[in-house]
N, C-alpha and C positions, 0 to 999 in steps of 0.2 A: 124148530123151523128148519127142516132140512128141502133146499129144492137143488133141482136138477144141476150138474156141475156144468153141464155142456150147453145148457141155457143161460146159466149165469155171468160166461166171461163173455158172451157175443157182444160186440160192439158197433152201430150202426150210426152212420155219421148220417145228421136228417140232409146234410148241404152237399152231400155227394156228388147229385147230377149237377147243379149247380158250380162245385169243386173241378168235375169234368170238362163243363162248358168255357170254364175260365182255364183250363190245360189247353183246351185245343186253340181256345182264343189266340193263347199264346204263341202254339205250336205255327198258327199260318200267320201271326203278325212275323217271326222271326223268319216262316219260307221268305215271304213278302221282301222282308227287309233281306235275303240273302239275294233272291233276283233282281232288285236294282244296285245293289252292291256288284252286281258279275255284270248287268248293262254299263254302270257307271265304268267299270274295269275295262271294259270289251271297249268302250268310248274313249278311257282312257288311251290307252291300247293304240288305236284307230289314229289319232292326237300324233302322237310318236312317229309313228309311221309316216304319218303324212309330213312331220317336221325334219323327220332323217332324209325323207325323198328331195323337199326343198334344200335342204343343206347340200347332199350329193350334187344335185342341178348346178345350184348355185357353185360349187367347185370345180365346175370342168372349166378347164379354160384352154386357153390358144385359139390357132385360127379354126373356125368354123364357117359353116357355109350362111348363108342366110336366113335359110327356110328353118337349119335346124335352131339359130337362136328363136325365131320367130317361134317355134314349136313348143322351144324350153320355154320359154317365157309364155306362151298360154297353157305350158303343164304346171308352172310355178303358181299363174293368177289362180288357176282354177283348184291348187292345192290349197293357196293361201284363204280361197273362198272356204271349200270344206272344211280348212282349222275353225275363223270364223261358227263357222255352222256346227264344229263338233263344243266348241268353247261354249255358244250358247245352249248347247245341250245336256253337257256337264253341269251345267249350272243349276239347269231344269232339275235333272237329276240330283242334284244336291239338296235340293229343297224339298225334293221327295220324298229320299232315301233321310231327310230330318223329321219330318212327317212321320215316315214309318218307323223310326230311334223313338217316336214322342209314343206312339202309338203301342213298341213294342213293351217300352219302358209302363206304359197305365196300363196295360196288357198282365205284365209279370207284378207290377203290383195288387195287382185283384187277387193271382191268381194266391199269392205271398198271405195275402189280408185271410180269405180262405183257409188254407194251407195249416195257418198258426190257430185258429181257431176250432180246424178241428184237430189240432194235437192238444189244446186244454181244452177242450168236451172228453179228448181221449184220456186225458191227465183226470177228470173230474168224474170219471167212467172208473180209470183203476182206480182211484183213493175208496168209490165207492165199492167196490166190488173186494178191495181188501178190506173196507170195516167191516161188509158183511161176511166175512169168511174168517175171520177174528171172532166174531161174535157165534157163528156155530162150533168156531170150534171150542170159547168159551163155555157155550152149551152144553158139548160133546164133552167136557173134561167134569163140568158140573155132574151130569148124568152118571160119570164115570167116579165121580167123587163120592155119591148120595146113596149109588149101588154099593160099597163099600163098608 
């Protein structure tokens, strides 16, 4: 029983496109989760800025005229608004960017469950492919033994 050598070691996984579908799952759960990561940062970011301006404001001191306290004091309210409004934002984003942690996490699990599965079909592919290449060459030594 001799067959072809280059037919014999071909190995073909049946869950391939399947194995595919669950890489790219992953591949745009993880974009996913990098661009609310760089929002939440850019928010973060945004937060700071608006809190160093208040601080600055807040430290000028001596005498001033009126109009400019009156100024600072509604650049202050209307920063202290924005913190407000970026604080609840972060928070949105928080629960998001946990969402897409949850998402990317069952994401790499699929893709993991796959993955291992078809390395023992590949494991249960060579065992079989070395007992049959044992056994021709058992053949082959027999043949060579009888001619003898």
């Amino acid at each position: 029983m001799v067959t072809c050598p280059a037919r014999k070691n071909m190995f073909k996984f049946s869950l391939e496109s399947i194995l595919s579908l669950r890489s790219h799952k992953t591949l745009q759960a993880k974009n996913q989760l990098g661009r609310v990561i760089a929002a939440k940062v850019a928010r973060l970011d945004e937060l700071k800025e608006h809190q160093g301006e208040i601080s600055s404001l807040r430290g000028l001191g001596g005498m001033q005229s009126l109009s400019f306290l009156q100024a600072r004091f509604q650049r202050i309210s209307h920063l202290e608004d924005e913190i407000f409004k970026l604080e609840k934002e972060i928070m949105n984003i928080t629960e998001i960017e946990d969402l897409k942690r949850d998402w990317l996490s069952s994401a790499m699990v699929e893709e993991k469950t796959i993955d291992k599965l078809k390395e023992r079909e590949l494991e249960a592919h060579s065992y079989k492919m070395n007992k049959l290449e044992n056994e021709e060459l058992g053949e082959i030594a027999l043949r060579k033994f009888y001619k003898h």
